[in-house]
C-alpha positions as CSV (number, residue, x, y, z in Angstrom):
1,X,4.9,5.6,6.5
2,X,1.5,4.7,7.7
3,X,0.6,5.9,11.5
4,X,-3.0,5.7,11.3
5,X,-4.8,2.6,9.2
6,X,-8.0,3.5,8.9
7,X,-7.0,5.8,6.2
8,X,-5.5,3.1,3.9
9,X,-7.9,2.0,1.5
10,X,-8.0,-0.7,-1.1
11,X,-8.8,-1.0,-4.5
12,X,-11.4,-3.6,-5.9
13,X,-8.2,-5.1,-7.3
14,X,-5.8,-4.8,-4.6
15,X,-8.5,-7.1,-2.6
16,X,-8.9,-10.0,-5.3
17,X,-4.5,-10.1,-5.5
18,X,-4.7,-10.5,-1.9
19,X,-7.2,-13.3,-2.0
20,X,-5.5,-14.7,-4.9
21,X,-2.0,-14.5,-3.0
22,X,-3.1,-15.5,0.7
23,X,-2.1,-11.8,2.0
24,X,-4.0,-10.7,4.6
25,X,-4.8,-7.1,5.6
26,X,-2.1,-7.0,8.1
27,X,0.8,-8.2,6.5
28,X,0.1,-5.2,3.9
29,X,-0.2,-2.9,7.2
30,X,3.2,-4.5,8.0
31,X,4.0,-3.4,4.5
32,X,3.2,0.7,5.1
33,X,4.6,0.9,8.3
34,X,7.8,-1.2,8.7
35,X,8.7,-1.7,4.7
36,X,10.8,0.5,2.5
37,X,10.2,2.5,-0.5
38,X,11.9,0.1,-3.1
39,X,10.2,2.3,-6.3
40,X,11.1,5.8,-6.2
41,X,7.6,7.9,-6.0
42,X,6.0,9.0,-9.2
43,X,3.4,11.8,-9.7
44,X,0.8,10.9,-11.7
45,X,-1.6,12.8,-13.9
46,X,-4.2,12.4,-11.6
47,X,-2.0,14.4,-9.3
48,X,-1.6,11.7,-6.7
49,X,1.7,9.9,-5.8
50,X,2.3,6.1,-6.9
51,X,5.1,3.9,-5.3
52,X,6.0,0.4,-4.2
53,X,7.2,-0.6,-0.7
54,X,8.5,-4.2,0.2
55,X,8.2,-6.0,4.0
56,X,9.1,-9.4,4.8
57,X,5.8,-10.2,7.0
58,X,4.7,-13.4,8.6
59,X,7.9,-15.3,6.1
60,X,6.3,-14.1,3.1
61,X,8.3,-11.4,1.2
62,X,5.3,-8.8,0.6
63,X,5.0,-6.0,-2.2
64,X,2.7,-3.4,-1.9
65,X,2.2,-0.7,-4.6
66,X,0.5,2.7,-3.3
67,X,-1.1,5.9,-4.4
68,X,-1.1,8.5,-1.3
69,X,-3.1,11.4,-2.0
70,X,-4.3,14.0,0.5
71,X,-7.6,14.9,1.1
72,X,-9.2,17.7,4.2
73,X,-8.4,15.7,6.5
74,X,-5.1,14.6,5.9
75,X,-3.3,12.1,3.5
76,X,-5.0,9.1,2.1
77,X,-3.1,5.5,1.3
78,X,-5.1,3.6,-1.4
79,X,-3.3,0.4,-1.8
80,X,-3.2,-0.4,-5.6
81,X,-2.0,-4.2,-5.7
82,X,-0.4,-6.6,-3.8
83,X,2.3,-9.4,-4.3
């Protein structure tokens, strides 16, 4: 899903899961490039796009939940939460 990762961003709260949960920043790029979409995509009021993905990366089964929006320059991941 993701081809370029400097356009993944992550929420305040995505980053204090991840500490919480010992999952680093690449397992969750793992996540949005090799995972599935386990959560069918949802459009939310905001108009963005929320879904969950799921990877097995370094042994550890990872989910990530997303919100991919688009902005001029393209689309833009903002990773939600992670467990």
């Amino acid at each position: 899903m993701v081809s370029d990762s400097s356009r993944v961003f992550f929420t305040k709260h995505a980053r204090l899961r991840m500490r919480q949960r010992h999952i680093d920043r690449g397992q969750v790029v793992d996540v949005l490039t090799l995972g599935r979409v386990v959560e069918a995509p949802a459009r939310q009021a905001a108009g963005d796009w929320l879904f969950k993905m799921v990877y097995v990366s370094k042994g550890d089964d990872v989910t990530v939940v997303v919100s991919l929006d688009q902005d001029a320059e393209g689309n833009l991941v903002a990773v939600v939460t992670v467990y």
